[in-house]
N, C-alpha and C positions, 0 to 999 in steps of 0.2 A: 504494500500500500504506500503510496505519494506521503512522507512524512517527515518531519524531522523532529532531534532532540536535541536538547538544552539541557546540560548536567549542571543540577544542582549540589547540596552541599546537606543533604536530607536521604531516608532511603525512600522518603516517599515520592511517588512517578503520579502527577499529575497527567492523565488522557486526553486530549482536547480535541472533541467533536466539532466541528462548527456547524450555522445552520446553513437553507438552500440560498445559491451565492457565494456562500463565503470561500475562504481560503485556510488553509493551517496556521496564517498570520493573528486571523481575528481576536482569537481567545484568548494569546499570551497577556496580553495588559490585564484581563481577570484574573486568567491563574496567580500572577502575580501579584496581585491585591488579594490573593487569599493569601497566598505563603511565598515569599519572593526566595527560600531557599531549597522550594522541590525543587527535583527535577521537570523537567515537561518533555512528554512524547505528544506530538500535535500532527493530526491526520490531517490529510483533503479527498473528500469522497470524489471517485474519479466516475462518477455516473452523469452525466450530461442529461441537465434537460433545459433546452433552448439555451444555452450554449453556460448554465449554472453549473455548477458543482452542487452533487450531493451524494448521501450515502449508501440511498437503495433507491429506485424507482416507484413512482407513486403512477397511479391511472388517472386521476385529476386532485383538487385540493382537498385534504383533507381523505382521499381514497386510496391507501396504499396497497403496491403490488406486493403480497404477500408471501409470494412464492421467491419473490428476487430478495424479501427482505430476512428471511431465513439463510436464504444462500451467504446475503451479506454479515448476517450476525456470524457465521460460523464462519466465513475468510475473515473478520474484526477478531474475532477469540480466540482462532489462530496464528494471525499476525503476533498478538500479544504476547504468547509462549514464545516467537519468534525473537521478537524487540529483547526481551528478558532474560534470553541467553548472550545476543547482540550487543547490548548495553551492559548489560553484566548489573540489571537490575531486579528488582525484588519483583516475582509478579503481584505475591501476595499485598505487597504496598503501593499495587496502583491503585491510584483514585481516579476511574472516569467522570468528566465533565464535559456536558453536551449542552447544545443549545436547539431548539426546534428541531430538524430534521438529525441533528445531530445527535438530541436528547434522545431520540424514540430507537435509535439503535442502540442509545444503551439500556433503555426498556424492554427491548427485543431480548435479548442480552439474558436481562434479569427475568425476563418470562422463561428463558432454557433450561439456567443452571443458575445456582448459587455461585456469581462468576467474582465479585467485589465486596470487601467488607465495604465498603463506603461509596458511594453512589452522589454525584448532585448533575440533577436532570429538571434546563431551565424551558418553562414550556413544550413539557412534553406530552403526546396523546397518548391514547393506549394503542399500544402497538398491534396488540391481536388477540381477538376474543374468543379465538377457535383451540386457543391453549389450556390446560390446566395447569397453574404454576406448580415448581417443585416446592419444595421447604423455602423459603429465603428467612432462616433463624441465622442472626448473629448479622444478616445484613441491613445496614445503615443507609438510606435513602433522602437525599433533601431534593425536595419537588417546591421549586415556585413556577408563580404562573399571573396575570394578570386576571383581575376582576372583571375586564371588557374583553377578553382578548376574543377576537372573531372568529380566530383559526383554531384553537382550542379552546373552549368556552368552558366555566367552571364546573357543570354537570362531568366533562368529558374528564378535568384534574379531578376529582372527587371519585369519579369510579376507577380512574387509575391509582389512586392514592390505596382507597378500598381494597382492591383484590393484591397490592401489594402486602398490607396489612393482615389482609387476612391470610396470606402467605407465611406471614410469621418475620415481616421484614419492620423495624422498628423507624417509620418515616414520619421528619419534619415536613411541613406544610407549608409556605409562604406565600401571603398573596399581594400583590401590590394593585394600587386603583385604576391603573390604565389597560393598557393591552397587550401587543405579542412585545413586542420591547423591553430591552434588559432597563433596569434601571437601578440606581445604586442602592435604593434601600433592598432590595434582595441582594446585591453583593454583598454589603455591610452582614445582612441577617446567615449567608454561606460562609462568611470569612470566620463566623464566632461560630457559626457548627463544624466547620470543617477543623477548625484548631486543635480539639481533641483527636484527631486522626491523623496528625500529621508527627512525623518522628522518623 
C-alpha cells in the first residue's frame, strides 16, 4: 500500500486513514496534536473515484461496495503484519486513526477481528450489517461525529457505537454541533482519551 513513516520516539505506531480526497499528508498535523512522539505509518487509498483517493469502493454516497470493502480490510490487516516486521514496530501498539472513508475501514477492521486495543474513528458509518461481530473485549474505540452531519447522521453513529458495545468493545462517544468536518473540540476530546494509550 502507497504509505509512508515517520519514526517517533514512542513504541506506539499511530495508522493514519485519511478520508475521500485526501492524501497520507492530511492527518499528520492531528496525529501530532495527539502525541507528537509516536510514531506514524500514514496510508493513501489507491482506489480512484473520479480521479479521489480512497480506501474501498463505494456504488454511490453513503452505499458501499461490500465485496471490495472486505477485500480491502484484509490487504489493510495484512499490510500491517507487513509494516511491523518492516519498521521493526510493535503491531500490538498500533493505534489506527481514520477519518470518513478512512474511519469505516477501520470499522470494517473491527467488524473481523479483534484487530486494535485502541481505535479512534472520526465520522464513521457502519461499515456492514451482514456481519456478526467477534468479541471486541479489551478493545478501546473513540467515535466522534457531528450533530448535523448529512453523510452520516447520528441515528447511523449511534447504531454503530451500539453493536460495537455490544461487542464487548468499551467506546467513547463524541459529538460536536456541526457536520462531516473535523473540528478541534473533538481533537482536544481524542488527545485526552488517546493519552492513556500511548507508551
Amino acid at each position: 500500500m502507497i504509505h509512508q513513516f515517520i519514526k517517533g520516539t514512542t513504541e506506539t505506531t499511530f495508522v493514519l486513514l485519511h478520508g475521500t480526497g485526501g492524501t497520507e499528508q492530511d492527518l499528520i498535523p492531528l496525529a501530532k496534536e495527539l502525541n507528537a512522539d509516536a510514531n506514524i505509518l500514514t496510508l493513501r487509498g489507491d482506489v480512484l473515484e473520479n480521479g479521489m483517493s480512497r480506501f474501498f469502493r463505494r456504488h454511490a454516497e453513503g452505499v458501499l461496495d461490500l465485496e471490495d470493502l472486505k477485500k480491502q480490510t484484509e490487504r489493510f490487516l495484512a499490510f500491517l503484519d507487513e509494516a511491523a516486521t518492516e519498521y521493526g514496530i510493535d503491531r500490538d501498539k498500533m493505534i489506527p486513526l481514520g477519518y470518513s472513508n478512512g474511519a469505516n475501514l477501520i470499522g470494517s477492521a473491527l467488524y473481523r477481528q479483534n484487530a486494535f486495543h485502541a481505535s479512534l474513528l472520526f465520522h464513521p458509518m457502519v461499515p456492514d450489517r451482514s456481519l456478526t461481530l467477534p468479541s471486541l473485549s479489551g478493545a478501546n474505540v473513540f467515535i466522534s461525529a457531528g450533530e448535523r452531519d448529512p453523510i452520516c447522521p447520528k441515528t447511523e453513529t449511534e447504531e454503530f457505537t451500539s453493536t460495537l458495545r455490544t461487542a464487548g468493545a468499551d467506546v467513547e462517544l463524541f459529538y460536536h454541533g456541526g457536520g462531516h468536518e473535523l473540528r478541534m473540540e473533538e481533537v482536544e476530546a481524542a488527545r485526552t482519551w488517546v493519552a492513556s494509550f500511548i507508551g
